[in-house]
N, C-alpha and C positions, 0 to 999 in steps of 0.2 A: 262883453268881451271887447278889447282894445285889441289889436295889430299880436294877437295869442298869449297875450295877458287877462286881467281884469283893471279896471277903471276904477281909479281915487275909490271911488266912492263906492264901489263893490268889493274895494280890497277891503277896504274899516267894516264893510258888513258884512265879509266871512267870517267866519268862525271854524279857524282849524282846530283837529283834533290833538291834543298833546300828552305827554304824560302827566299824572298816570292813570295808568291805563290796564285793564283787564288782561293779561297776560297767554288770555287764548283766545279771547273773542276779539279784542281789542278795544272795548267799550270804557268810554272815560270816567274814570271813579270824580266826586265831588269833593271827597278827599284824599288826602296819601294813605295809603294800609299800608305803606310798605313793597318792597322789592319780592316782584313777582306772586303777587296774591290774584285771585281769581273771580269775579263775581258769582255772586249766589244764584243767576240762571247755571253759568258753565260749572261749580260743583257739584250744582243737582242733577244737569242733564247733559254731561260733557259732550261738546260737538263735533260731528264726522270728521271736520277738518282739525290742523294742529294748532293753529293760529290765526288770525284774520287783522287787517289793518284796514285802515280809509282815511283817505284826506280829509274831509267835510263834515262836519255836522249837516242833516239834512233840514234845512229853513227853508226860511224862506229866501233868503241870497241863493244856496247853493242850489234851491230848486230850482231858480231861473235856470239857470248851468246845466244840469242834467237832464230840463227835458228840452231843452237848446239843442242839446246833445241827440238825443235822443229820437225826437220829433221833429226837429227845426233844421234837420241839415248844416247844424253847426260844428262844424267840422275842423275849422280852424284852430280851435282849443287846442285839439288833441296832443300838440305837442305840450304847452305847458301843463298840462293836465299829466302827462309819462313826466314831467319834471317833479311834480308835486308828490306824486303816487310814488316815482323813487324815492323820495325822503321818505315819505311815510312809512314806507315799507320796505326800509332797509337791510330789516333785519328778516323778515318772510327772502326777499330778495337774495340773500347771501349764502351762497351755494345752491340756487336755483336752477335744477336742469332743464327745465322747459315752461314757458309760459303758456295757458290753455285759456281762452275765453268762453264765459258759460255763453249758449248757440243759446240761437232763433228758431220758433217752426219755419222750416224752408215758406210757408203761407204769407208768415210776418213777413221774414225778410226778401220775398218779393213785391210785398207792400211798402214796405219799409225801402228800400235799396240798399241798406248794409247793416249790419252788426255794430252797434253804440259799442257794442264790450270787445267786439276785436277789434276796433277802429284804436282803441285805449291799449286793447294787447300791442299790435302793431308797433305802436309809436314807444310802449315801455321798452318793445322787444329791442327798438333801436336805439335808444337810449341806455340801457343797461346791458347790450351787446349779448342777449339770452336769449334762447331758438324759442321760435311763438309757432306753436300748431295751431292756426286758426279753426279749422273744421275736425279737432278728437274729437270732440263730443256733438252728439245730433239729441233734438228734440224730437220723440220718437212720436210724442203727440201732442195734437194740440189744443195747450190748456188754455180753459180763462182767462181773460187781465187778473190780474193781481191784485188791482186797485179797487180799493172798497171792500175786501173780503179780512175777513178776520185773522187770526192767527190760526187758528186751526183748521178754516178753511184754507189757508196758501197754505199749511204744511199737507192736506189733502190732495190739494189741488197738484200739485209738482209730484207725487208719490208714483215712483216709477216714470217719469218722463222723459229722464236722460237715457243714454248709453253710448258707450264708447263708440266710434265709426269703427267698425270692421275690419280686419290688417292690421290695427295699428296697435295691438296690444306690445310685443314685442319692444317697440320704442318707447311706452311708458316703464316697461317693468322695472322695476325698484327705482324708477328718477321722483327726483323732488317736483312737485308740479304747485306754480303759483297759476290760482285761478282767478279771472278776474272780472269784474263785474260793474256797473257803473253806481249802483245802488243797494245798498244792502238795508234790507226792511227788518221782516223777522228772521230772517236767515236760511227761508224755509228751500230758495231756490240754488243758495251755495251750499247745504247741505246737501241736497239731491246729487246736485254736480260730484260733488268730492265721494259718496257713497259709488258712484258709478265709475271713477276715478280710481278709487280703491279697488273695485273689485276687478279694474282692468290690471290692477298690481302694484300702481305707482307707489313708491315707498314712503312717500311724505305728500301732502297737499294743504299749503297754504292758503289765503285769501286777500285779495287788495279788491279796494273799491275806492271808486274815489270820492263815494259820501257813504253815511251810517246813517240811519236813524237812532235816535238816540233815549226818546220820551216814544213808542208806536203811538200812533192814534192821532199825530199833530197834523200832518198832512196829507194831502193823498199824493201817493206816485204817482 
């Protein structure tokens, strides 16, 4: 990172996400199929959420970036990072009632000192002038790293670990809610979020991230 950019030479080794593109997961087709077509995970096993988008391919560039983020107290990003994640997700974005970022075990994030995914809500929320609930959702326990487990273990692993914070039902019911996240792997843990989301009544819940994996299995988170 440069002065809340990226540097020459980390711009030419991103690799943004463009169209086209999955039309619910947001995953990049290798070729065009056409205007709003769906990949064969999301027509076999359509996902809790409506849509999802992300800036990044997950590599090796954008991993430096997210566990910068994430681990390294790089924090400076954060506003070009709501600039990029508004483009990406313009169209999640557009008529958005409230932005939610997926939580921490309270554990983590007193190891941690803050939320990588609300630190990104934050800075979208003031960028795109849309209310950011930091704390709707709590992580009721506390799961495993993520990292190294399989796909069916991370969809085990997250099964029930969200739920809405308490009170707050009333202010989602029927708003459009973009949830956001700094990395989406198998999708096992914005799945969990938007089920929890759902059943608090929100009427829509999208997903931004600002990287995807796009091949599982090439790196670890």
């Amino acid at each position: 990172m440069r002065h809340g950019g990226l540097c020459p030479a980390c711009w030419r080794a991103a690799h943004f996400i463009a169209a086209p593109l999955c039309g619910r997961c947001g995953a990049p087709f290798d070729y065009d199929p056409g205007a709003d077509m769906l990949c064969a995970r999301c027509l076999t096993r359509p996902p809790a959420y409506d849509r999802a988008r992300a800036v990044l391919r997950y590599d090796e560039a954008s991993r430096r970036l997210v566990l910068g983020l994430k681990y390294g107290d790089r924090l400076d990003g954060a506003a070009a990072f709501a600039e990029w994640m508004a483009r990406a997700g313009a169209d999640v974005l557009a008529g958005a009632d409230m932005i939610v970022p997926v939580p921490l075990h309270w554990t983590r994030l007193f190891a941690r000192r803050y939320n990588q995914a609300a630190v990104l809500a934050l800075a979208l929320g003031r960028r795109c002038g849309v209310a950011v609930m930091p704390d709707a959702l709590i992580r009721v326990r506390r799961t495993p790293q993520q990292a190294g487990l399989s796909q069916k273990a991370r969809w085990r692993n997250v099964q029930g670990a969200f739920r809405l914070r308490p009170g707050l039902a009333d202010r989602l019911a029927g708003r459009r809610i973009v949830l956001i996240d700094d990395v989406i792997t198998t999708g096992a843990t914005v799945e969990g979020c938007a089920r929890a989301l759902r059943r608090a009544g929100a009427g829509g819940v999208d997903v931004l991230s600002l990287a995807r994996v796009v091949r599982p299995g090439q790196l670890p988170i």
